[in-house]
C-alpha positions as CSV (number, residue, x, y, z in Angstrom):
1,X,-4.4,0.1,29.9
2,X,-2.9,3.0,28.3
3,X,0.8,1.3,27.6
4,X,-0.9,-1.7,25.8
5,X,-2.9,0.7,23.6
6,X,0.6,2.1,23.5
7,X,2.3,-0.9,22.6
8,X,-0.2,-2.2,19.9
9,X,0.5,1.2,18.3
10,X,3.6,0.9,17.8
11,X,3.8,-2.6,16.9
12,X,0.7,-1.5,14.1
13,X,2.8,1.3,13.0
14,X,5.4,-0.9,12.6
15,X,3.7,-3.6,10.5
16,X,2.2,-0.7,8.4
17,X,5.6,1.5,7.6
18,X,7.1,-2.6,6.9
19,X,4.1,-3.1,4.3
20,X,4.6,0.5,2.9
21,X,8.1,0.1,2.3
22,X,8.3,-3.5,0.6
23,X,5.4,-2.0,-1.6
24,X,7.3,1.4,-2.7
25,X,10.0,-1.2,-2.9
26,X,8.2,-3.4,-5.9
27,X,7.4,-0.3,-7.6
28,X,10.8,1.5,-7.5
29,X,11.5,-2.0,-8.8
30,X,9.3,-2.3,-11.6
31,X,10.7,1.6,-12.9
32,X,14.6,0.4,-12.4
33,X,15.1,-3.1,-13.1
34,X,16.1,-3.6,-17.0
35,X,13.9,-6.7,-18.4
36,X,10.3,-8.1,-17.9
37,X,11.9,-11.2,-15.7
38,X,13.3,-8.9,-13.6
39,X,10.7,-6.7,-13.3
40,X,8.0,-9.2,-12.6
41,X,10.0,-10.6,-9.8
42,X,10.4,-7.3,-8.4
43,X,6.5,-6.4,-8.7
44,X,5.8,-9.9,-7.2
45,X,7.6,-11.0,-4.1
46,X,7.8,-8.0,-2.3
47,X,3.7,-7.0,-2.6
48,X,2.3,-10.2,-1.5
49,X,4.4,-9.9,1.8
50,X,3.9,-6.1,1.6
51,X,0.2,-6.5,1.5
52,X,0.5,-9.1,4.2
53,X,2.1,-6.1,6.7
54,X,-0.8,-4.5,5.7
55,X,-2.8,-6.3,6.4
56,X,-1.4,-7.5,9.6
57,X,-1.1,-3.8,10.5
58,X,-4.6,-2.7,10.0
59,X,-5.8,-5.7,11.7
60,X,-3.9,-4.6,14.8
61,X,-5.2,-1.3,14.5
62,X,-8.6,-2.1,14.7
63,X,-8.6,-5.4,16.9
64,X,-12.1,-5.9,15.7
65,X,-13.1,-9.7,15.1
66,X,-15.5,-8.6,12.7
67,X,-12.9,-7.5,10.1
68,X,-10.1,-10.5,10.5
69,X,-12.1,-12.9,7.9
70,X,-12.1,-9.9,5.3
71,X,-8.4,-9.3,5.6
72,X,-7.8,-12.6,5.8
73,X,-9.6,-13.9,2.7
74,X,-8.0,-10.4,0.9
75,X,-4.5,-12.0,1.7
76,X,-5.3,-15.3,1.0
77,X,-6.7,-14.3,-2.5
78,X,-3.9,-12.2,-3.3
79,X,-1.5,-14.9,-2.2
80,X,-3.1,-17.3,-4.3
81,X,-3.4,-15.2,-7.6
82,X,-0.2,-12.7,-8.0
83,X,2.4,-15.9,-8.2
84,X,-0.3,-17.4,-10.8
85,X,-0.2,-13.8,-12.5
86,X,3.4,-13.6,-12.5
87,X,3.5,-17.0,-14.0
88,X,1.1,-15.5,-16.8
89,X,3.0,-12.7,-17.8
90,X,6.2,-14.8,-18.0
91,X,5.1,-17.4,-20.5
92,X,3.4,-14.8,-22.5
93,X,6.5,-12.5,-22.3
94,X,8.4,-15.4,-23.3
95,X,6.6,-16.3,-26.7
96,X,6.2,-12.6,-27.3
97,X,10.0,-12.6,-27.5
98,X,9.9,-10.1,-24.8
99,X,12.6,-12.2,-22.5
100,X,16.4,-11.9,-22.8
101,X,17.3,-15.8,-23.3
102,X,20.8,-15.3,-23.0
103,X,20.3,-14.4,-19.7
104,X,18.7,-17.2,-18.9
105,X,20.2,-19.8,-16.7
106,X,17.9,-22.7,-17.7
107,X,15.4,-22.7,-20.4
108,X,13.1,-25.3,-19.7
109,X,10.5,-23.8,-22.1
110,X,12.5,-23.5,-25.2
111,X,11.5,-27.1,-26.5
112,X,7.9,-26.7,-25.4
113,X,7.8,-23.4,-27.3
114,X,9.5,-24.7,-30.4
115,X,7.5,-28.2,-30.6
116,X,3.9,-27.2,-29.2
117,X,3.9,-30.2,-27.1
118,X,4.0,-30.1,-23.4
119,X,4.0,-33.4,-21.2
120,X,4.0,-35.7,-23.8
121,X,6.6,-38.4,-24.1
122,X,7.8,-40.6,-27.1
């Protein structure tokens, strides 16, 4: 019984040091990279799967039923809102003139921005 304790150890230490490192990732990120795009992308990929490690770490750690709904709804929710939170901060760093356009490959929101009508046909 010993070498399974053994081996979920490792394989929790594992998930943690992976979630520790994508997170210290997104924040070397956010210090380094040059422009709000950039920087929002760094801050938002790598901490929902960083968090999900976690998450997945602690969870193995304890092997307690009672605390897999919690971690799982704390995922879930993250999940759901840092993508809609990077969205956010996008637009609005976008009409704050806060975005390099020229570095833009597409700019779908340019004639939105410039006419104030979005979804509407002729």
């Amino acid at each position: 019984m010993a070498e399974l304790d053994l081996v979920w150890d490792v394989v929790s230490a594992v998930l943690l040091i992976g979630g520790c490192l994508l997170s210290l990732i997104a924040g070397v990120g956010l210090m380094v990279l040059p422009d709000l795009l950039t920087r929002m992308h760094a801050a938002a990929k790598p901490q929902v799967l960083g968090l999900l490690l976690l998450l997945a770490g602690l969870a193995v750690q304890w092997r307690a039923w009672p605390w897999l709904p919690v971690l799982v709804l704390a995922w879930v929710l993250q999940a759901l809102t840092g993508p809609v939170a990077a969205h956010l901060i996008a637009r609005a760093g976008y009409r704050t003139k806060h975005v390099r356009r020229e570095r833009l490959h597409r700019d779908e929101l340019a004639d939105v921005v410039r006419t104030g009508r979005h979804g509407e046909h002729d």
